[in-house]
C-alpha positions in Angstrom: -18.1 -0.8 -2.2 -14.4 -0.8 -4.0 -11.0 0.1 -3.1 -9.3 1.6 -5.3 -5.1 3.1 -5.3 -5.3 7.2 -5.0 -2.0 7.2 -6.8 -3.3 5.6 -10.0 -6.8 5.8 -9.5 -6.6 2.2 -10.5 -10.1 -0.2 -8.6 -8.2 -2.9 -7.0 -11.2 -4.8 -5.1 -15.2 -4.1 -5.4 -17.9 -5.9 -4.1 -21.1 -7.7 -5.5 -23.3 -5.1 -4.9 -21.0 -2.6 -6.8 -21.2 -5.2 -9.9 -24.6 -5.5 -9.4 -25.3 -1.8 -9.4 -22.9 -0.8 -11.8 -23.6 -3.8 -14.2 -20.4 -4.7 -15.3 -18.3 -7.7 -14.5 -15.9 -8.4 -11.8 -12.5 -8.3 -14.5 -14.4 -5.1 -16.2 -14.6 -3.5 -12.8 -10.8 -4.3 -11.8 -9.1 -3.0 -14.8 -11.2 0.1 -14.4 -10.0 3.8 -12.5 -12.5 5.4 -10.7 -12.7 8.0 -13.3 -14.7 5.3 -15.5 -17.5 5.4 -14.1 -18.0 8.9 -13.8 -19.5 11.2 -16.9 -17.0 12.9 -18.4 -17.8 16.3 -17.7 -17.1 15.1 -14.2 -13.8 13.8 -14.3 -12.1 17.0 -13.4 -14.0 17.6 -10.4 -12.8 14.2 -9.7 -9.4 14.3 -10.0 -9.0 17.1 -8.3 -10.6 16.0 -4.8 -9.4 12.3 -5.3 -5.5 13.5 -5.4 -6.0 15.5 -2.1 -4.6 13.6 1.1 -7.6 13.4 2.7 -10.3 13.7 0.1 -13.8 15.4 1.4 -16.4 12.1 2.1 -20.1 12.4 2.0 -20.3 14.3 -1.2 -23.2 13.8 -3.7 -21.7 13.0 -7.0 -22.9 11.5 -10.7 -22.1 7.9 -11.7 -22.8 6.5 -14.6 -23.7 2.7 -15.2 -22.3 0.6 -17.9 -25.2 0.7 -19.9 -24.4 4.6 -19.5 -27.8 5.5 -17.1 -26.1 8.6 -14.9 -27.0 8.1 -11.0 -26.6 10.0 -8.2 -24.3 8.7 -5.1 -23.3 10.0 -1.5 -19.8 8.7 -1.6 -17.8 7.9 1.5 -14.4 7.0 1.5 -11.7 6.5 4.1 -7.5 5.5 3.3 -7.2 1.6 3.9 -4.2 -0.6 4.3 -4.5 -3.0 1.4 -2.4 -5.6 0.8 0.3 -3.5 2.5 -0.1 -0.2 0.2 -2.3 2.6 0.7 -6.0 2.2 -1.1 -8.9 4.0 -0.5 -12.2 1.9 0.0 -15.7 3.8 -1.2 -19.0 3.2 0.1 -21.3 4.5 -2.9 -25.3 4.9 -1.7 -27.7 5.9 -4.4 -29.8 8.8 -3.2 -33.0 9.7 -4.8 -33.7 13.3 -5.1 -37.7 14.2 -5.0 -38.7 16.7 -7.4 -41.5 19.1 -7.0 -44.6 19.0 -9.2 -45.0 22.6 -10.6 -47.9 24.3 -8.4 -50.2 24.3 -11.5 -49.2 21.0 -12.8 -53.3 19.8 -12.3 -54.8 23.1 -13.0 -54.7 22.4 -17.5 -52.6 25.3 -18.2 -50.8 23.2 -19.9 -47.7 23.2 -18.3 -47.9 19.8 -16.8 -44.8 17.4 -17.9 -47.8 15.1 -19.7 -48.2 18.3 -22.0 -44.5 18.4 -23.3 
């Protein structure tokens, strides 16, 4: 979880388990935006939902770690009072996508991810 200031983008608070996840530190984390930890082919996507008043929550979107592994999150966000301005506070949850074996992935025609 982090809160973070829709006008700047700007993370003003986050959590252990964000620094955990994420890897970085607690003063890396707060002189971040929320468009740091996001691949840069997604930052426009981003900035164009994160300036709307009431931004669309439970999305599925790409973060990427410090050490730069890409990870997919449901995001949910609601507007916060904090500290007497407005913030946003995110709830990030890795999801796991399974990913179907090819139907003749054991039969040796060689198109097995092992034969690559």
């Amino acid at each position: 979880m982090w809160i973070y200031v829709p006008s700047s983008l700007a993370i003003v608070e986050v959590n252990e388990a964000a620094l955990k996840r994420y890897g970085y530190s607690r003063a890396e984390f707060l002189n971040m935006t929320i468009l740091d930890i996001r691949p840069v082919n997604d930052v426009m996507k981003l900035v164009r939902i994160a300036l709307k008043p009431h931004p669309t929550s439970g999305l599925i979107w790409r973060h990427q770690k410090k050490n730069g592994t890409v990870i997919s999150v449901k995001v949910i966000s609601e507007d916060v009072d904090f500290h007497g301005r407005r913030a946003r506070m995110v709830r990030a949850e890795e999801v796991v996508t399974k990913v179907e074996a090819p139907a003749d992935a054991s039969s040796g025609t060689g198109n097995s991810p092992s034969s690559w």
